[in-house]
TIVEX-624211 format. One record per residue (C-alpha): y, x, z; residue in three letters. Coordinates in steps of 0.05 Angstrom, whole numbers, plus 5000, padded with zeros to 4 digits. Each point is the difference from the previous one (the first is absolute). Layout:
YXZALA;...
//
This chain:
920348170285UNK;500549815073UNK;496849455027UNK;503949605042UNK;500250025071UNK;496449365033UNK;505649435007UNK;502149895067UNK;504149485042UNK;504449404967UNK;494549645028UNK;504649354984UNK;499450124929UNK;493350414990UNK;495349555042UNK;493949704972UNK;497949755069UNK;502949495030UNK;497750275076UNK;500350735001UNK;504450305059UNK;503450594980UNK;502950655031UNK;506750054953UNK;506550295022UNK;505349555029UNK;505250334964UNK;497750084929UNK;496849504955UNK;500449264969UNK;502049555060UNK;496349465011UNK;498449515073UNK;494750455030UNK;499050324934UNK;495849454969UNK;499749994933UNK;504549714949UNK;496849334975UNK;503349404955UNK;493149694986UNK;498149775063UNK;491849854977UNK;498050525052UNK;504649895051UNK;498449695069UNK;507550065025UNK;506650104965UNK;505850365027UNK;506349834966UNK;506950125008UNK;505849554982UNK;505550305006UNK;505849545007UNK;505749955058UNK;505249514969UNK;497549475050UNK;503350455057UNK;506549755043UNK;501150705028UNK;498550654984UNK;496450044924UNK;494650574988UNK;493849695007UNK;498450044931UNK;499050815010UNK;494049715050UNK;493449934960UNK;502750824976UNK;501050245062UNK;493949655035UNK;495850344942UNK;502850685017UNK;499949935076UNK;491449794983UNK;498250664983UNK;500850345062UNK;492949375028UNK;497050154927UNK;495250435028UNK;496949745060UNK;492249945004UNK;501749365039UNK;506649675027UNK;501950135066UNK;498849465052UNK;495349684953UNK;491650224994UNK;501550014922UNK;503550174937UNK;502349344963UNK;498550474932UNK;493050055024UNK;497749274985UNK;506349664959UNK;500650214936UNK;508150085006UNK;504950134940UNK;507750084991UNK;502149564950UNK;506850274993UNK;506149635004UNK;500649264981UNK;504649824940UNK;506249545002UNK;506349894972UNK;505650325044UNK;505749714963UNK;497549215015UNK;498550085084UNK;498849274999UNK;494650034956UNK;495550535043UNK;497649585044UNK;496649734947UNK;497450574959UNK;497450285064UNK;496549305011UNK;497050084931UNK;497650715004UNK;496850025072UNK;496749294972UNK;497050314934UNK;497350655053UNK;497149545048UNK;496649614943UNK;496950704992UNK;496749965060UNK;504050585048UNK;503450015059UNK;507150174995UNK;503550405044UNK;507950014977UNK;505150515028UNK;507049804993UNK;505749884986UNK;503249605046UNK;496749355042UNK;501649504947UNK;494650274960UNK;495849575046UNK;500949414976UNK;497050014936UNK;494450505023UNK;498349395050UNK;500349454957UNK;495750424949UNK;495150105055UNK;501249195030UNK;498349664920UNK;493450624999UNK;497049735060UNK;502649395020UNK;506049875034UNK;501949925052UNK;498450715022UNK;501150355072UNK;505750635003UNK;499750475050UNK;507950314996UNK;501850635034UNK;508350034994UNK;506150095045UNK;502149364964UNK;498049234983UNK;501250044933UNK;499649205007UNK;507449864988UNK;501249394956UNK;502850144931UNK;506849684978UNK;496850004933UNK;493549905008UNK;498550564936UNK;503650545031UNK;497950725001UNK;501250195070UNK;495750415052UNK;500649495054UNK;497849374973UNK;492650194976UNK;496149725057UNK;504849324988UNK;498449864929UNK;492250215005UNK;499049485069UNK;505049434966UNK;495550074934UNK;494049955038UNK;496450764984UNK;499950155077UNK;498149665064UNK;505050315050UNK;495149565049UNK;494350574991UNK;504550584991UNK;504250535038UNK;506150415006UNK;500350545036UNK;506250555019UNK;505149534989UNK;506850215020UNK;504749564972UNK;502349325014UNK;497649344964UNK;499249385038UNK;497549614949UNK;492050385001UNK;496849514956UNK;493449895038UNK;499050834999UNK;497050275063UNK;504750625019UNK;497750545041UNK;507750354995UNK;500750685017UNK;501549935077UNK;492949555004UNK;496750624969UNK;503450455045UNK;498149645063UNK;492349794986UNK;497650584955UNK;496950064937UNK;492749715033UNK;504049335008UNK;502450044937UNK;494050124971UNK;496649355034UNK;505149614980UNK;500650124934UNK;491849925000UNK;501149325029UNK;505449724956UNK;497150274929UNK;492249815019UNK;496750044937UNK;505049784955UNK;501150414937UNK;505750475017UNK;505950394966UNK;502850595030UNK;507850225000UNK;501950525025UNK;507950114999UNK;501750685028UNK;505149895043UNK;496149665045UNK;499150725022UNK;505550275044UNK;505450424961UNK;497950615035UNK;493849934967UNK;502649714935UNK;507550144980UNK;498349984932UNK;500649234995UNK;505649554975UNK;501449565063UNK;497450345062UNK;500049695066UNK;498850365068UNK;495449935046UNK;494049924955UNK;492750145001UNK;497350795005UNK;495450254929UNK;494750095059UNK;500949195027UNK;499749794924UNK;493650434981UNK;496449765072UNK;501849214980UNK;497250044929UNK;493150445018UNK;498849425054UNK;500349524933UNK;493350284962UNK;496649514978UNK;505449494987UNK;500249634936UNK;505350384965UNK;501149804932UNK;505850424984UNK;506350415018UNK;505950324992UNK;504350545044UNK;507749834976UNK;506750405012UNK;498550715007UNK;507250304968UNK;499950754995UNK;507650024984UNK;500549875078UNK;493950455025UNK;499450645033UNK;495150454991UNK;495249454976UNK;498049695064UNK;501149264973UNK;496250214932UNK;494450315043UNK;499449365048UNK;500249554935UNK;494450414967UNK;495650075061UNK;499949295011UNK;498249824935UNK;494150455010UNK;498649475057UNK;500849414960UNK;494950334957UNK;495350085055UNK;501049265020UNK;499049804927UNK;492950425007UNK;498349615063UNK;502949224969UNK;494149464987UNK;504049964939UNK;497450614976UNK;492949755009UNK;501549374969UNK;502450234940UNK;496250114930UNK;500750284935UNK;499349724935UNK;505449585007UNK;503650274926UNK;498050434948UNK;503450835002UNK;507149894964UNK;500849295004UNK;502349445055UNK;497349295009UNK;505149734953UNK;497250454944UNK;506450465002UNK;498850744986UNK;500850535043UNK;506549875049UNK;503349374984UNK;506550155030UNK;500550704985UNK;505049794953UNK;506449725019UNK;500449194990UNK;502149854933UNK;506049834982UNK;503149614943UNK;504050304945UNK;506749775033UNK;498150355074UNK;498250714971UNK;505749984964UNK;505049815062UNK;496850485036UNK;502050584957UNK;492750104976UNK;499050064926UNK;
//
């Protein structure tokens, strides 16, 4: 009998270890971001890449929820590189980075997300990762934040790259709409608009909350070094989350997107700004609205997965990475004695719900 050949590639599924770079063809294989592997037990894991795939939030053009896929796919093409480019390192070289897959909710109850994604990013930071979330569209920030505001005590600083606000008041005040993130998380008290910063904005909102806005004609007249100051100045030390909504990039640079705007920041301004923020107390991120229903030739996908590759760098070069320690539950198990993924599973419903919704 034939042995069998060695096993190559599928690095996402095959891997043992959890920093290996490896040469695997962009084309073929299990996609994964920047091929890491495949992890639900997050014991290991330094950083968590996750996906949540969900664009009912949007006002305009829906698609989002193809993101965390296509951001995957686009990944493979930087999967290789012995170190990022514009950086001195590879992220992969001294975080210990995992795809978690895609996180779990219940598509036929949109008001409840928010709150299962709440619960879920809560039980994996109570693992003791960094989570970096690819959308979906922008309104998964808001219970990403608050997760992140309750973990390390609100309220926290937000550094917000976006060709919109996204601080418009809501009628309802439990709505699930993209603009109206930024409103609920400062009116609840997660963030301190005092110590954070938007930048790229495009759009009109005179109502800014106590944000400082660099908008997009600010960038365009002072650069990305003034920028980069600025931002320094406002954040300081606080701890800081990262958003990063892609149409803060100009649609010739990201058409796959569900509200572009013109006149927006260049992939090259974006990457410049975010390498002048090493060493920034980043605490966690996500990179919202990539819609491959709308791209072409996966430019957007490609911008969306190359800046999550910075994130990762900026994660690598946080204090909270130095600050943080293992220990904190034991493999399989949360805090709250739960086992494995507590909201893997859909909330439970009562005899009388299932039923009504057609589930039996």
């Amino acid at each position: 009998m034939t042995d069998r050949p060695e096993m190559r590639g599928d690095h996402a599924i095959t891997a043992t270890d959890l920093q290996t770079l490896v040469e695997e063809s962009t084309y073929a294989g299990v996609t994964s971001f920047l091929r890491r592997p495949y992890r639900k037990d997050l014991s290991e894991a330094d950083v968590a890449v996750v996906g949540v795939p969900f664009d009912t939030a949007t006002t305009h053009r829906p698609g989002a929820r193809f993101g965390p896929r296509g951001i995957r796919e686009a990944s493979t093409g930087l999967a290789f590189e012995k170190h990022v480019y514009g950086w001195d390192f590879h992220p992969v070289n001294e975080l210990k980075v995992v795809d978690h897959g895609d996180l779990p909710f219940d598509f036929s109850r949109p008001a409840g997300v928010p709150d299962e994604i709440e619960r879920y990013v809560a039980w994996m930071l109570d693992q003791n990762v960094m989570v970096l979330a690819l959308g979906g569209d922008h309104f998964i920030s808001w219970p990403l934040i608050k997760a992140h505001s309750i973990k390390h005590g609100k309220p926290i600083s937000m550094i917000h790259f976006d060709a919109h606000s996204d601080t418009w008041p809501d009628e309802h005040d439990d709505g699930v709409s993209h603009g109206t993130m930024f409103w609920h998380a400062t009116r609840q008290g997660y963030l301190d608009p005092t110590t954070s910063v938007q930048i790229g904005l495009r759009t009109v909102n005179l109502d800014t909350m106590g944000f400082n806005i660099l908008d997009g004609p600010w960038v365009q007249r002072h650069g990305t070094d003034a920028v980069i100051e600025e931002v320094r100045r406002v954040v300081g030390d606080n701890k800081v989350y990262l958003t990063f909504d892609i149409d803060c990039l100009d649609p010739a640079y990201a058409p796959g997107t569900g509200t572009p705007v013109c006149a927006g920041l260049t992939t090259s301004q974006a990457r410049e700004i975010l390498r002048g923020l090493a060493g920034i107390h980043v605490i966690g991120a996500d990179l919202v609205d990539v819609a491959p229903p709308y791209d072409h030739s996966a430019i957007t996908a490609l911008a969306g997965a190359t800046l999550a590759q910075d994130f990762l760098c900026l994660f690598a070069r946080s204090p909270a990475r130095q600050s943080r320690s293992r220990g904190c539950c034991e493999p399989g198990s949360d805090n709250r004695g739960q086992r494995f993924f507590p909201v893997l599973s859909l909330r439970r419903r009562t005899e009388t719900e299932t039923t009504h919704a057609g589930i039996h």
